[in-house]
N, C-alpha and C positions, 0 to 999 in steps of 0.2 A: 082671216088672212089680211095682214096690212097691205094697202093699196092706195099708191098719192099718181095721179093719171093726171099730165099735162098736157094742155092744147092750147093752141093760140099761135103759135110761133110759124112762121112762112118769111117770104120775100118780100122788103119793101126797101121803097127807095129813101135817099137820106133826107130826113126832114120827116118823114113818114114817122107813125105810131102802129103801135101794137099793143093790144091786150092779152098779155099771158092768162090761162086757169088752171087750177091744179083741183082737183078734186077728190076726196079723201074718203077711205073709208076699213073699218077692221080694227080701229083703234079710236079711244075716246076722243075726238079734233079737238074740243072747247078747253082741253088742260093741255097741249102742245102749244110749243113757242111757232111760229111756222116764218117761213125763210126762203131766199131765190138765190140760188146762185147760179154762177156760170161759167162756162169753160173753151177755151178753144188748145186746139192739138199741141200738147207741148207745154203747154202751161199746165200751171195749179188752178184748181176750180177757187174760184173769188167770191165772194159774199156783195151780191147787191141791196138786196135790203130785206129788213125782219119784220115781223111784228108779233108782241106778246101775246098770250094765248089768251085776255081779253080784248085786244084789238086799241089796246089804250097806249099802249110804248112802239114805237117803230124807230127802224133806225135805217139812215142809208149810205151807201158808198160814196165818198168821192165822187166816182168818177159819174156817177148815175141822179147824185143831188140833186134835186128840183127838174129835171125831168120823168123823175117816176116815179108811183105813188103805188103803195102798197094796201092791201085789204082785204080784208075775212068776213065769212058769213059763218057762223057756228052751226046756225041752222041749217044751212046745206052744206054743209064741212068743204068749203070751197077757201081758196086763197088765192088770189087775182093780185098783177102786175099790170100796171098800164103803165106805159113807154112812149113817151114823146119824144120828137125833136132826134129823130134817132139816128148814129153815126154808124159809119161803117165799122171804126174800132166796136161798136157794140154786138157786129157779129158773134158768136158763138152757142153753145148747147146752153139751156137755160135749165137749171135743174129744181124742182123743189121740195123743200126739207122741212120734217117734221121733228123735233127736239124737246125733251122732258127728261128732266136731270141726265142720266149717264143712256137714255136711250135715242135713240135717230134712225130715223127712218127717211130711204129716196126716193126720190120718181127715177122713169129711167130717160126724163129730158123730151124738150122740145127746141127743135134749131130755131132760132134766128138768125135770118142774114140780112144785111144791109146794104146794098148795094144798086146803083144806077144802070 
């Protein structure tokens, strides 16, 4: 049974950091792409950043650039977000995503809020 189980996410104030993890299991981690995205009510879920299933290509959003830095462990089939410098626009459910060719797989999220 696939299984991508996020924790990290709570209340912090702006300026503050967080370390998202997602943690994976039921399926091969070392050959998926793996991915965070995010969502708040109303919106479309938006891609903050990837990285490829060697941990050698990542890619990040606009909006999220240089404050947050993405990272894999194959060996503990883990994929961790850390988030600096954090705004209130960053608010929202942080979801993460497992991708290899036409398959994908979700967590079912972790809030972040942002706020003083």
């Amino acid at each position: 049974q696939v299984q991508l189980v996020e924790s990290g996410g709570g209340l912090v104030q702006p300026g503050g950091s967080l370390r998202l993890s997602c943690a994976a299991s039921g399926f091969t981690f070392s050959t998926y792409a793996m991915s965070w995205y995010r969502q708040t009510p109303g919106k479309e879920r938006e891609l903050v950043a990837s990285i490829g299933s060697a941990g050698r290509s990542v890619n990040y959003s606009d909006s999220m650039k240089g404050r947050c830095t993405i990272s894999r462990d194959n060996d503990k089939k883990t994929v961790s977000l850390q988030m600096n410098n954090l705004k209130p626009e960053d608010t929202a459910m942080y979801y993460c995503k497992a991708t290899k060719t036409w398959q994908a797989y979700w967590g079912q999220g972790t809030q972040v809020t942002v706020s003083s």
